[in-house]
ZABA-886642 format. One record per residue (C-alpha): residue in one letter; x, y, z; residue number from 1. Coordinates in steps of 0.001 Angstrom, whole numbers, plus 500000, padded with zeros to 6 digits. Layout:
% residues N
<code=A	px=X	py=Y	pz=Z	pos=NUM>
...
% end
This chain:
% residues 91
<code=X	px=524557	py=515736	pz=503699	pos=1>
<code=X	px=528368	py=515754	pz=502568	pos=2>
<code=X	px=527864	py=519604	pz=501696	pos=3>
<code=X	px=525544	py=520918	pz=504565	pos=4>
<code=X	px=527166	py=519365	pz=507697	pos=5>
<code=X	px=530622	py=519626	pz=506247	pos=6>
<code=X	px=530972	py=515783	pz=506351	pos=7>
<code=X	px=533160	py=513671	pz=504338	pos=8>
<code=X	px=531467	py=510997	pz=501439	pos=9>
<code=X	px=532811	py=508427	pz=503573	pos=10>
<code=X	px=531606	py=509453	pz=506688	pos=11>
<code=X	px=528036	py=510534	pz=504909	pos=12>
<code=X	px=527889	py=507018	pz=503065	pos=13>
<code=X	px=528383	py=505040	pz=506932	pos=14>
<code=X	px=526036	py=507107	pz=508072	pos=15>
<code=X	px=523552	py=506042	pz=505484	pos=16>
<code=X	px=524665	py=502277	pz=505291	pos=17>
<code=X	px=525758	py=502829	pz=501683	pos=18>
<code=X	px=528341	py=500930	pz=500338	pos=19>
<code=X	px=529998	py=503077	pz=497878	pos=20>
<code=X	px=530861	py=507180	pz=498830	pos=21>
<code=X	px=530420	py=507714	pz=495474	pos=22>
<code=X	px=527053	py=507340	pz=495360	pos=23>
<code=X	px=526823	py=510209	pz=497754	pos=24>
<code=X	px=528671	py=512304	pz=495431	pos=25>
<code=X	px=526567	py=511696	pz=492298	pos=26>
<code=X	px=523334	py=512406	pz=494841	pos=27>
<code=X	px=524725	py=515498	pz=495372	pos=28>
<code=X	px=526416	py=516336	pz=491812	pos=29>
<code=X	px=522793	py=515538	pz=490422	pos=30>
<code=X	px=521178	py=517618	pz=492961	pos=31>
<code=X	px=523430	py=520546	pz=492495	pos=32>
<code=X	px=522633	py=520237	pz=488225	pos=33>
<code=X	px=518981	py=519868	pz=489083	pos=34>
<code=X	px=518217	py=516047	pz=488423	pos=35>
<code=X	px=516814	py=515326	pz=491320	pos=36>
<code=X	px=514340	py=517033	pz=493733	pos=37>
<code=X	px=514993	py=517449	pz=497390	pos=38>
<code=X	px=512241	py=515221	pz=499579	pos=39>
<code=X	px=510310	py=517183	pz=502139	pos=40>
<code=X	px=509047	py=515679	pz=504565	pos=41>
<code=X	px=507894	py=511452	pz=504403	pos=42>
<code=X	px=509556	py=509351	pz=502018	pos=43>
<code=X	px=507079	py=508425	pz=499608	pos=44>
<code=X	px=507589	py=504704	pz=500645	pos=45>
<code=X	px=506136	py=505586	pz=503848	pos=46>
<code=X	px=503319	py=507358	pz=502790	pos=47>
<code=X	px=502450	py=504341	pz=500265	pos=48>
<code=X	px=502501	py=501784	pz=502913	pos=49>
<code=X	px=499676	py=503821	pz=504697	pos=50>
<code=X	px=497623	py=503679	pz=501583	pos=51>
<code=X	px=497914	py=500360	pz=501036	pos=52>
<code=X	px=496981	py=499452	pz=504395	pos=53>
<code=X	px=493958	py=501578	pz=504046	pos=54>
<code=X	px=493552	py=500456	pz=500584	pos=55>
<code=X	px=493541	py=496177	pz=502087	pos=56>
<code=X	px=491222	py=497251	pz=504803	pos=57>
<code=X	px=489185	py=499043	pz=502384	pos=58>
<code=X	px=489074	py=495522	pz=500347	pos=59>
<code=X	px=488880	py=493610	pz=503209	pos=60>
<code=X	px=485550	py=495379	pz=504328	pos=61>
<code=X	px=483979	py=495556	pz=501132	pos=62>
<code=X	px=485121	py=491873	pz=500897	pos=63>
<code=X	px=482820	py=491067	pz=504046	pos=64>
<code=X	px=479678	py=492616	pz=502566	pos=65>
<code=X	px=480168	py=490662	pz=499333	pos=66>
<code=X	px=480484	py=487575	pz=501496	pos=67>
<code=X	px=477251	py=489048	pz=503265	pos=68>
<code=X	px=475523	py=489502	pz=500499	pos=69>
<code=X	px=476406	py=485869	pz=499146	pos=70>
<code=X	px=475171	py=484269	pz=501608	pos=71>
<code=X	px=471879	py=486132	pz=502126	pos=72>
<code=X	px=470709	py=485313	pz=498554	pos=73>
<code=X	px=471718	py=481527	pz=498981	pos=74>
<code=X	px=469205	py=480990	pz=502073	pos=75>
<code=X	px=467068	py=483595	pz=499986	pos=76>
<code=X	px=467277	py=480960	pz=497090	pos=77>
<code=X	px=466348	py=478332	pz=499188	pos=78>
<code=X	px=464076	py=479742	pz=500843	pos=79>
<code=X	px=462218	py=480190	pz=497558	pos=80>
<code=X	px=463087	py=476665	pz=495845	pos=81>
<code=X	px=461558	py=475154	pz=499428	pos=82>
<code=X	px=458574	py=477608	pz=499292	pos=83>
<code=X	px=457353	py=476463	pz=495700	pos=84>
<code=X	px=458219	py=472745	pz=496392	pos=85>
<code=X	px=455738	py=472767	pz=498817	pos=86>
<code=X	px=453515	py=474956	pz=496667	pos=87>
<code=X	px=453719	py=471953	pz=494036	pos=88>
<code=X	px=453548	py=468976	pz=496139	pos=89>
<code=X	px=449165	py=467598	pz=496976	pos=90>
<code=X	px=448104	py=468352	pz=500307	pos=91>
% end
């Protein structure tokens, strides 16, 4: 930022709600040697909240069927336990 819009590290770290202008300068020393990549585009902290939300709702489905599935072969159980008590009882 300091570089491309001609802005000062003070004004750049303000702008950015950093506390330190030097931090802008080491961003842009490391850039400038090739440390660090410039982002395109979405941080990557965005774009990993969106898969964790569709990650959870992913879980949270699958979570329902389980619970689904539970509680099918419970009343399947006892349907079956009731089925040969009356199988064993005298009429």
């Amino acid at each position: 930022m300091a570089t491309k819009h001609h802005a000062s590290y003070p004004v750049t770290a303000t702008h950015f709600r950093l506390k330190q202008p030097m931090m802008v300068w080491d961003w842009e020393r490391r850039l400038i040697e090739g440390h660090l990549k410039p982002s395109k585009g979405r941080s990557l902290k965005m774009t990993d909240k969106s898969k964790q939300s569709k990650t959870l709702k992913q879980l949270q489905g699958e979570n329902e069927l389980l619970r689904i599935r539970v509680a099918y072969l419970e009343k399947l159980e006892a349907l079956a336990q009731k089925k040969s008590q009356t199988k064993k009882k005298p009429s």
